[in-house]
VEXDREN-2710 file (C-alpha; in Angstrom, 1 decimal):
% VEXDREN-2710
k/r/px/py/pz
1/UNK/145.1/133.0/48.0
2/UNK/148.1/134.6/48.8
3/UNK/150.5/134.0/51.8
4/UNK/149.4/137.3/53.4
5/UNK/145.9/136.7/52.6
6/UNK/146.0/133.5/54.3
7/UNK/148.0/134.3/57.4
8/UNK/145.3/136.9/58.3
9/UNK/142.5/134.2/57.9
10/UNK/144.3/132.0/60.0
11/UNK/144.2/135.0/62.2
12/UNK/140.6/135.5/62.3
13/UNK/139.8/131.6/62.2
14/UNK/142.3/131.6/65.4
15/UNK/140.6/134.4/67.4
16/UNK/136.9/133.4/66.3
17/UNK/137.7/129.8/68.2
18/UNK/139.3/131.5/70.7
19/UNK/135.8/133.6/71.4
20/UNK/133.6/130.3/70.7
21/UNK/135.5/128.3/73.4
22/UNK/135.2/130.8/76.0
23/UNK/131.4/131.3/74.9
24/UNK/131.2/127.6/75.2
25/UNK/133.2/127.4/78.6
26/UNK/131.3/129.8/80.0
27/UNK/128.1/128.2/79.3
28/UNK/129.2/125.3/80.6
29/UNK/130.7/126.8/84.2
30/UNK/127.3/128.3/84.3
31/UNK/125.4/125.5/83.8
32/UNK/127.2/123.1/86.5
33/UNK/127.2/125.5/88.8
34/UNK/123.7/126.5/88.7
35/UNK/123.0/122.5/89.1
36/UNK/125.4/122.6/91.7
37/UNK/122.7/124.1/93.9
38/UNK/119.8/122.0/93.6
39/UNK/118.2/122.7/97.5
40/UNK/118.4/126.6/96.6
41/UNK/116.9/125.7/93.1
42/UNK/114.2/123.2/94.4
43/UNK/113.0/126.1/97.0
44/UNK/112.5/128.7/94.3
45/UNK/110.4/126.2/92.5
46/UNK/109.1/125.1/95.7
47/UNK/107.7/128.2/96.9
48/UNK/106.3/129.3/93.3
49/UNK/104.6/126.4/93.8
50/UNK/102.9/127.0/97.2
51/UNK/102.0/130.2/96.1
52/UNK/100.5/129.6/93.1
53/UNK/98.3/127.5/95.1
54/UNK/97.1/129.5/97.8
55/UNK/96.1/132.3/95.3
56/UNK/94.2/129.9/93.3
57/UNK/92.7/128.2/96.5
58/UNK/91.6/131.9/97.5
59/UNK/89.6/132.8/94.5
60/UNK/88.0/129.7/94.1
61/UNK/87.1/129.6/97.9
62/UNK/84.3/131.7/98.8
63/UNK/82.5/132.4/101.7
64/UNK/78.8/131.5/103.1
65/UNK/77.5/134.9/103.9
66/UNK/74.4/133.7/105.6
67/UNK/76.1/132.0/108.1
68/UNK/78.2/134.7/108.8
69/UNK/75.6/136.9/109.3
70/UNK/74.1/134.2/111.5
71/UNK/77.9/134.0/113.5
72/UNK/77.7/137.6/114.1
73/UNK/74.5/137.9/115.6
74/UNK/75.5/134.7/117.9
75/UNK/78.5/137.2/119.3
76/UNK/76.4/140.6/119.4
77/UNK/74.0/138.4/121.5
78/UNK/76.6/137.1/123.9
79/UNK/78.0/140.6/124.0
80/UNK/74.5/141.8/125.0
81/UNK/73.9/139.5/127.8
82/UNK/77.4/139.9/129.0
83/UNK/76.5/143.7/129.2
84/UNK/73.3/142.7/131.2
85/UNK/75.0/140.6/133.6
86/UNK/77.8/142.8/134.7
87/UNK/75.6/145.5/134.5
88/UNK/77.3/147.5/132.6
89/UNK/76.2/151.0/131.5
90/UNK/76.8/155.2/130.8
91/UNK/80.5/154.1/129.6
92/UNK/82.1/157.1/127.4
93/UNK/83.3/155.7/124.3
94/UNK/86.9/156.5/124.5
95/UNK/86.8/158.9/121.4
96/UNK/90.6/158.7/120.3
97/UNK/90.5/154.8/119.8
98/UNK/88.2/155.8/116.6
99/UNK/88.9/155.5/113.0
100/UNK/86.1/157.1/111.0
101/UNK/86.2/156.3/107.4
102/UNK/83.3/158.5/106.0
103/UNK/84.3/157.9/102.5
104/UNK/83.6/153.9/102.6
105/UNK/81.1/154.2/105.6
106/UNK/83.3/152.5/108.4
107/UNK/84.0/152.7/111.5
108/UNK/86.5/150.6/113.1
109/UNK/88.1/151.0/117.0
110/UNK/91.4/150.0/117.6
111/UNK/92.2/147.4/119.9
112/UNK/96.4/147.1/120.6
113/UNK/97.3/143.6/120.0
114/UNK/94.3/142.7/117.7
115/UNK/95.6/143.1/114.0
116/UNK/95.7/146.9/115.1
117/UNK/99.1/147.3/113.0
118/UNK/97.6/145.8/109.8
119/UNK/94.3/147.4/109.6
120/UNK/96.1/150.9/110.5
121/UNK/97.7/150.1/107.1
122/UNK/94.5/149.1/105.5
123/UNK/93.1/152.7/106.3
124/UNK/96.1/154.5/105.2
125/UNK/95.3/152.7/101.8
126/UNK/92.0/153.3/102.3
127/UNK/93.2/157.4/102.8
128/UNK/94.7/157.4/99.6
129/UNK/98.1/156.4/100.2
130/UNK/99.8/154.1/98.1
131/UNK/101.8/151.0/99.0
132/UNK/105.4/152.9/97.9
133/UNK/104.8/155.8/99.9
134/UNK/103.9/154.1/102.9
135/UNK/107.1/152.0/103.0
136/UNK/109.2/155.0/102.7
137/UNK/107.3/157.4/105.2
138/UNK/109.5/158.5/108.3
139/UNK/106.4/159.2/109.8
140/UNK/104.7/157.0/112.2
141/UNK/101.8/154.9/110.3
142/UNK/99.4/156.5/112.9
143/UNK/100.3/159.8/112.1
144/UNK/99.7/159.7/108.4
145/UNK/96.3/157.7/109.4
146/UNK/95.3/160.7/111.6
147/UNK/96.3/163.1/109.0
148/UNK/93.3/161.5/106.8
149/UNK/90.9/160.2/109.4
150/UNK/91.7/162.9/112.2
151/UNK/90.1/161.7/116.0
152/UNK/86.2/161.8/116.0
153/UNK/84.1/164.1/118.3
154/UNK/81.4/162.3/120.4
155/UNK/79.1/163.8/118.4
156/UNK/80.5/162.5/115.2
157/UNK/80.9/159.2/115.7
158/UNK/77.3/158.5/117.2
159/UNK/76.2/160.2/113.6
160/UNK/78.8/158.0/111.6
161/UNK/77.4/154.6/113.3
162/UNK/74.0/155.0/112.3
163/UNK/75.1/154.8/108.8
164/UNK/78.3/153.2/108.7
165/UNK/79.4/149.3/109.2
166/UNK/81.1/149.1/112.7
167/UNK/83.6/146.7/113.5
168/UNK/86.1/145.7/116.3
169/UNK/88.7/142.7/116.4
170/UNK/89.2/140.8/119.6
171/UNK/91.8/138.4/121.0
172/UNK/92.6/136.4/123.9
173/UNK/93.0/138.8/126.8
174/UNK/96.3/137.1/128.5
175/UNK/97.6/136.0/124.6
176/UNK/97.1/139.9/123.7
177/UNK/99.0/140.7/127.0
178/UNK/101.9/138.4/126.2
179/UNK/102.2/139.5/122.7
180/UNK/102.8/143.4/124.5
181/UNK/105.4/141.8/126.4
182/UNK/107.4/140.3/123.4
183/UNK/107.3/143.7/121.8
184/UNK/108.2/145.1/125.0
185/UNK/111.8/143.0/125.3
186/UNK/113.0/143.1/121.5
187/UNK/116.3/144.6/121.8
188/UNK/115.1/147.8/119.0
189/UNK/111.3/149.1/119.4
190/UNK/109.5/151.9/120.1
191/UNK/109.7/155.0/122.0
192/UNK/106.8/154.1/124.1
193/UNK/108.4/150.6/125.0
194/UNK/111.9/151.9/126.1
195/UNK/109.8/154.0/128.1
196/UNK/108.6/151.4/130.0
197/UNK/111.1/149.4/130.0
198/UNK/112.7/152.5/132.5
199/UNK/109.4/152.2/134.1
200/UNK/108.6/148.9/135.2
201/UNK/112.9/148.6/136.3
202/UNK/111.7/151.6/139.0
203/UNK/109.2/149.8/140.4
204/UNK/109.8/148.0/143.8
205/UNK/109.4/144.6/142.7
206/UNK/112.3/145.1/140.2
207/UNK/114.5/141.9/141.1
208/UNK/116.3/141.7/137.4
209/UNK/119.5/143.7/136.3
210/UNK/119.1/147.1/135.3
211/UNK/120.4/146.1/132.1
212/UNK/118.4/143.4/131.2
213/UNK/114.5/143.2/129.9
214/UNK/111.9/143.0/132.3
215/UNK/110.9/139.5/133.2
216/UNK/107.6/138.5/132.3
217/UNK/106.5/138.3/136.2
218/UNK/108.0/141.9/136.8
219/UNK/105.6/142.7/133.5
220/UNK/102.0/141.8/135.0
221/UNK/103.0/143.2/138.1
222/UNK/103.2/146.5/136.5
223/UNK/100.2/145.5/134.4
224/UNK/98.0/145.1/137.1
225/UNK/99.4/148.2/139.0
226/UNK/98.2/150.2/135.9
227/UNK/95.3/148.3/134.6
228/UNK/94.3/151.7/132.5
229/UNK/96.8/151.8/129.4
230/UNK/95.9/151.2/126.1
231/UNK/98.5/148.7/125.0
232/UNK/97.4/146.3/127.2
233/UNK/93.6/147.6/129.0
234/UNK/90.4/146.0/128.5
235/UNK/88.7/146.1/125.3
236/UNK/85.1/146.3/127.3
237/UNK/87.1/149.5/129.0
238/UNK/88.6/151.6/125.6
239/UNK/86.2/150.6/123.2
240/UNK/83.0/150.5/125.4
241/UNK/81.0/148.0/123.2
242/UNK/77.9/147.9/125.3
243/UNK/77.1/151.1/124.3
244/UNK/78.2/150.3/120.2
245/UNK/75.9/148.2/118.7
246/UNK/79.2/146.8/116.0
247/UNK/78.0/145.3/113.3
248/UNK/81.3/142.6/113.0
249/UNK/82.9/141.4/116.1
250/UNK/86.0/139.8/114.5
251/UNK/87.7/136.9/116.1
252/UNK/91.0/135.7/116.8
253/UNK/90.1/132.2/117.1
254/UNK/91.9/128.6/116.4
255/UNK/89.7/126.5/114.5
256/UNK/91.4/123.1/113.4
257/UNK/94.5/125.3/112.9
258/UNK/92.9/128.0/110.9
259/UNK/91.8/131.8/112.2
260/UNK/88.1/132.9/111.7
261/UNK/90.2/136.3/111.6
262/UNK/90.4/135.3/107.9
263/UNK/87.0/134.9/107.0
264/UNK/85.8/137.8/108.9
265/UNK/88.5/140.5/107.4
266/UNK/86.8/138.7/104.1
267/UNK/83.1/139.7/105.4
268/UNK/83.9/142.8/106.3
269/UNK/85.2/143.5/103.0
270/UNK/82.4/142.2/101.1
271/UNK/80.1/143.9/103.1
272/UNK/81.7/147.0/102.7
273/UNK/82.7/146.9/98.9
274/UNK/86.1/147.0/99.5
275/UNK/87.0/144.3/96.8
276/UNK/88.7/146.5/95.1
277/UNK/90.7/148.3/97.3
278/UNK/91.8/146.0/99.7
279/UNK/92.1/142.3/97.9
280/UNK/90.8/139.5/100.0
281/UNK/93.7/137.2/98.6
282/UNK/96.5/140.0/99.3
283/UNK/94.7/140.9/103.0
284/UNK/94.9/136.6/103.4
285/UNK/98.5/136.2/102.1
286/UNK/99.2/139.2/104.3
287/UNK/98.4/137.8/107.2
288/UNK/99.6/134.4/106.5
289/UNK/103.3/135.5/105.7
290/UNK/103.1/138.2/108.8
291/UNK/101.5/135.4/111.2
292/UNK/103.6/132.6/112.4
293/UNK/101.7/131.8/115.3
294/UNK/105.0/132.6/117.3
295/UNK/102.7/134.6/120.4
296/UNK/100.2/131.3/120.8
297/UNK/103.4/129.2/120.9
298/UNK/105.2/130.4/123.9
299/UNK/101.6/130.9/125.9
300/UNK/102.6/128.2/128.2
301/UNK/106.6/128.9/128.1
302/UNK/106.0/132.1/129.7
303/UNK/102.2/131.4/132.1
304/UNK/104.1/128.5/133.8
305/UNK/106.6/131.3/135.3
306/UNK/103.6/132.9/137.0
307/UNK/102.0/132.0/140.6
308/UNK/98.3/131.3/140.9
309/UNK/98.3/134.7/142.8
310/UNK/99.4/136.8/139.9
311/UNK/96.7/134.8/137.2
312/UNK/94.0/135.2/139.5
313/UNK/94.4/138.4/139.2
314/UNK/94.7/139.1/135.8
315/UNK/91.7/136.8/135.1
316/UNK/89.6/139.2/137.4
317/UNK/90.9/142.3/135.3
318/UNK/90.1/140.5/131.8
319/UNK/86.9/138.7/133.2
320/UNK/84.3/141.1/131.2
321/UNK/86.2/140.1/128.2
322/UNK/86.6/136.6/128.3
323/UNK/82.9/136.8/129.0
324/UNK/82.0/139.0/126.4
325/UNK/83.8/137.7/123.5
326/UNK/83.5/134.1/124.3
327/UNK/87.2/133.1/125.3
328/UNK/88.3/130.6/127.5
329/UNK/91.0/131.1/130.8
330/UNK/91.1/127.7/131.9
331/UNK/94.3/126.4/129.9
332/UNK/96.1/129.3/131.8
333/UNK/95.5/127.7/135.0
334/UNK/96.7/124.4/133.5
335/UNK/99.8/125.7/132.6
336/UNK/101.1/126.7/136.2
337/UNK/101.2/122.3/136.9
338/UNK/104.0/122.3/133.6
339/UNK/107.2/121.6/135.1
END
C-alpha cells in the first residue's frame, strides 16, 4: 500500500470513528435522559395500563336487561303516582325541548344540566356527522343538531312516540341548579351566561361588585324571581312527562360511588340498536374522563352560604321533581348547620 493510499484510509478509518462515537454518544445521552424521567415514564405506562383495563372490564361486563326493564317500570310508576298526587294534567309539551330521531326511532327531551351537552353530540353523530367535523364546526352543537333533527310540531311528536323509544335524563334539582351556576361564573362562556351575568348585577338585591361574578345567594335569588327559564326550570314544567308515557327515565344517581347514568345510556343503546353507532365502551369512557364529580363536591361548599328562607323556597319550586324522580332534599337542609 502506498503512502498516499494509506493516508486516505487513515482518513476514512479517522472520520468513520468519528461518526460511530457520536452515534454511540448520542445513544447514550438519549438513553440516560429518557431514564432520567422515570415519574413521567411510569404515568405513560401507568395510564396504558388503566385503560387497557377499563376497556376490557367494559366488554366483558354486561348488563341484566330484565332488571332494567323491571327499574324502569319502578320509575314510570312513581312518576305516575306523582302525577296523580299533584294532580297534574292538560300540560303542553314544550315542543322545542324535542329531538326527534326518525331514522333510529328516538325521541329524547332535553333537560339543561342532565348530560344535555353529551347526548346533543350523540345525535349530531347520530345525524351523520362525524367526529372531525364536529370538533372543528364554528357553529353551535345545537345548531348543526337542528339542521338534522329540526323542532317537532305537536302533531309530530305525539306520532313519533307511538312508535319510537322515549327517553329523558334527570338529576338532582338543587345539584342541576348549582352546576348552572358554576357555568355561569367561569371567567369565558357563553353568550347566554354573560347575559345574565348583566342581569342578575341589575337586580336590587345585587350587593357584590359590578366586576365580580354573581354570588351564589344573588344567583337563586334571581332563580326564583324567574322560575320559567330553561337552564335552570323544572323538568315536570319543560318536558311535561305526565303527559309522555317515556319509555327510560335515566338517572343521575350515586350508587356505592358509581352512576346508574352508566347502565341506562347502555340500555338505551341496546334497546335501540345503537351498538354500532354510539359504542357503549366509548359513551362510558366519555363520561368517565368528562365527569369528575367536581358539581356533587362543592354541593355543601356552596348550600351552607344560603338561609333556610332561600332553600325553602327552592325546595317548593323543585318539589314535583324531587317527588317524581325519586330524589332526596334533606342533605340540603343539613348543610346550612356546617360551619
Amino acid at each position: 500500500m502506498s503512502s498516499r493510499s494509506f493516508s486516505l484510509y487513515k482518513v476514512r478509518v479517522s472520520s468513520f470513528a468519528k461518526f460511530l462515537s457520536f452515534v454511540v454518544f448520542t445513544l447514550l445521552y438519549v438513553y440516560f435522559t429518557y431514564n432520567a424521567m422515570p415519574e413521567k415514564k411510569t404515568a405513560v405506562v401507568r395510564n396504558k395500563n388503566i385503560t387497557w383495563k377499563i376497556i376490557k372490564g367494559f366488554e366483558t361486563r354486561g348488563i341484566d336487561l330484565y332488571a332494567m326493564e323491571e327499574e324502569m317500570a319502578s320509575r314510570r310508576e312513581l312518576l305516575s303516582s306523582t302525577c296523580q298526587k299533584f294532580r297534574i294534567q292538560n300540560q303542553n309539551p314544550k315542543v322545542w325541548e324535542y329531538i326527534i330521531d326518525a331514522h333510529h326511532s328516538l325521541v329524547w327531551c332535553k333537560v339543561h344540566k342532565a348530560a344535555s351537552d353529551t347526548w346533543v353530540h350523540y345525535f349530531n353523530i347520530l345525524g351523520g356527522y362525524n367526529e372531525g367535523f364536529l370538533r372543528k364546526s364554528k357553529k353551535s352543537p345545537m345548531t348543526l343538531l337542528r339542521a338534522k333533527f329540526p323542532t317537532p310540531t305537536l302533531f309530530q311528536l305525539q306520532s313519533a312516540l307511538r312508535n319510537s323509544l322515549s327517553f329523558i335524563i334527570v338529576r338532582d334539582p338543587l345539584e342541576r341548579l348549582l352546576s348552572t351556576y358554576l357555568s355561569l361564573i367561569e371567567p369565558k362562556n357563553e353568550k347566554y351566561y354573560s347575559k345574565l351575568k348583566r342581569r342578575i348585577k341589575n337586580m336590587p338585591f345585587a350587593e357584590s361588585g359590578t366586576n365580580t361574578p354573581p354570588t351564589f345567594m344573588e344567583f337563586v335569588k334571581y332563580v326564583l324571581d324567574n322560575k320559567e327559564d330553561e337552564y335552570w326550570g323544572t323538568t315536570n314544567q319543560f318536558c311535561t312527562p305526565c303527559m309522555i308515557n317515556f319509555t327510560v327515565i335515566v338517572k343521575f344517581l350515586p350508587i356505592l360511588q358509581l352512576e346508574t347514568l352508566l347502565d341506562d345510556q347502555e340500555y338505551i343503546l341496546k334497546r335501540a340498536g345503537l351498538e354500532d353507532i354510539l359504542n357503549p365502551t366509548k359513551v362510558r369512557i366519555h363520561y368517565l374522563v368528562h365527569e369528575k364529580g367536581r358539581t356533587r363536591n362543592l354541593l355543601p361548599h356552596y348550600y351552607q352560604q344560603l338561609n333556610f328562607d332561600l332553600l325553602y323556597d327552592l325546595a317548593n319550586m323543585y318539589q314535583v321533581d324531587y317527588d317524581m324522580f325519586g330524589y332526596n332534599i334533606t342533605k340540603y337542609f343539613m348543610y346550612l348547620t356546617l360551619e
